[in-house]
Steps between C-alpha positions, in 0.01 A plus 500: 500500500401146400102428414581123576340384834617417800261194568305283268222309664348229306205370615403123466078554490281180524222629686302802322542883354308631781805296700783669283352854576491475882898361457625799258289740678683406838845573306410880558751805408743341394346339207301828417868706457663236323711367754343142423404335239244260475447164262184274568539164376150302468331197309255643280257203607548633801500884563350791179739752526270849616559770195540860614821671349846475702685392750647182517579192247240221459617154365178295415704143468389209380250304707649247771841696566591435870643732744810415360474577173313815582780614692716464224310674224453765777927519523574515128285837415650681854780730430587570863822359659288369884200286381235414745252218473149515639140387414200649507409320821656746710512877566835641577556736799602860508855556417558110362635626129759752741593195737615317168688784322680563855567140530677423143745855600708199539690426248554112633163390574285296193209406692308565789064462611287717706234352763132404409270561757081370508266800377160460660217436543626163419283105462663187671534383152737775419718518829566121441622584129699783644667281792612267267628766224646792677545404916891528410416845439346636788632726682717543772788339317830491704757509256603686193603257255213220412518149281158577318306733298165582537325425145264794523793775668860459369746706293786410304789665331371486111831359332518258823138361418653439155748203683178376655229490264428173276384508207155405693480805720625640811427251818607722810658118661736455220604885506585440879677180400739628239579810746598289773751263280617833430600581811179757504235508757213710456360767785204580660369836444244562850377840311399330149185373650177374274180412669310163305170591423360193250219300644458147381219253460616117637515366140786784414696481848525095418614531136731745544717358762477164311607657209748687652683186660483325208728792323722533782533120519628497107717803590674260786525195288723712284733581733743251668638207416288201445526300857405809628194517236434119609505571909291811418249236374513270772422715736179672366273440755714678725447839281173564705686430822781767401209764402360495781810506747613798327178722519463401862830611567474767301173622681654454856816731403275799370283450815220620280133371375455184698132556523446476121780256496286260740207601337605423155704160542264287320502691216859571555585131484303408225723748279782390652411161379392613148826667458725187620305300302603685174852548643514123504359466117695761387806363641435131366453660137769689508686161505317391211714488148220677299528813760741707387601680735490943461842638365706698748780714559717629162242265233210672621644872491514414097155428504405859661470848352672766679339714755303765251443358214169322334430179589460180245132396670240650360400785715241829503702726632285814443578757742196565720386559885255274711281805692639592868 
């Protein structure tokens, strides 16, 4: 019988150990009979790995890494064929690692994400951040197949990742992009549910969506041809318009959490508006000569290690075990 896994989790952790712990803990049997293994990915500025023997890997990375490029570091050290992404923001529900394993039994599917439900108790502040991250995700969701991935609960066939990933990291938009010009559509797995469990402070809710528009406005600039890029431009101020027309109608399908949604739309619309801003910049630099766009596709797999082996960053990768 094989020692190799069935499921590698990597976990993209920006918020603290103490975080981490409640996330691995919530993984449960399956990680304590080797069924899963589990890398944690984190900027040493950020997170001090907790020293107490074994368990799982620990990548202290160099300070500044983004999701992205903590979900990358994460993929080249797992050894298992399904690799799931998560961050220690979230706890995952009981039998989430079994709902993935199940899933991948087929041999076509490359991608697929789980729901992300609120944990409580829960501020205004961090309902609004959740709305405007993870309302795609709620459940109910009526059908099987899906056009996005959750960033904090999605899995991925390893050697598929390796067609997606830059040589920047692993953006969960871009994966879903290259599937579907493949003729690939991810699914939605109802029974791979997280709960989100960070709380934020106003100052962190505001950067972070601004900074995360800004990416995904580069990403977009990328693609396309340029008219496209151009029209894309022109029409920034209508980014905020779009936002918000999707996670109302998102909101009315699920049927779910108008209270908090009422009670949380000025917040709600003031990240909305910090994201499209930095959609909009990120966009217009994209278009800028001096950008330089992220390598793709077959140039970027060069850049890569394979699945397993050490990475060129400079990493601690000491074995050791946050206490659960």
């Amino acid at each position: 019988m094989s020692d190799r896994p069935l499921l590698s989790v990597v976990i993209a952790a920006t918020d603290s150990a103490q975080a981490v712990a409640r996330c691995v803990a919530s993984l449960g049997a399956p990680m304590a009979d080797g069924r899963v293994e589990v890398i944690v990915t984190a900027a040493r500025d950020r997170i001090n790995p907790q020293r107490s023997g074994h368990g799982f890997t620990w990548l202290a990375v160099e300070p500044g890494m983004g999701l992205a490029e903590l979900r990358r570091l994460g993929l080249e050290r797992s050894t298992a064929e399904i690799v799931a992404f998560i961050e220690d923001s979230c706890v995952v529900s009981p039998g989430w690692a079994e709902a993935w394993v199940s899933t991948f039994s087929r041999p076509w599917l490359l991608a697929a994400t789980g729901p992300v439900e609120h944990g409580t108790p829960a501020s205004v502040l961090d309902w609004a951040v959740f709305f405007c991250e993870y309302a795609p995700f709620l459940l109910p969701h009526r059908n099987e197949t899906t056009t996005r991935l959750a960033g904090n609960n999605f899995a991925i066939r390893g050697n598929a990742l390796w067609e997606s990933a830059d040589s920047n990291g692993i953006h969960e938009s871009l994966v879903v992009l290259d599937l579907t010009r493949s003729g690939r559509v991810p699914v939605f797995v109802s029974e791979a549910l997280v709960w989100h469990t960070r709380h934020f402070t106003l100052r962190e809710a505001v950067r972070d969506r601004l900074r995360f528009g800004l990416d995904y406005g580069r990403l977009q600039a990328c693609e396309g041809h340029d008219a496209r890029r151009l029209l894309a431009i022109a029409l920034g101020p209508l980014i905020l318009l779009a936002q918000a027309g999707r996670l109302v109608s998102t909101l009315v399908a699920k049927r779910r959490h108008w209270g908090q949604f009422v009670e949380t739309l000025p917040i709600t619309l003031a990240l909305l508006t910090a994201w499209s801003v930095g959609e909009w910049l990120g966009r217009l630099h994209g278009l800028l000569p001096t950008a330089g766009c992220r390598r793709r596709g077959k140039a970027a797999r060069t850049a890569l290690p394979t699945p397993g082996r050490a990475v060129s960053r400079p990493v601690d990768c000491r074995p050791v075990q946050v206490h659960v």
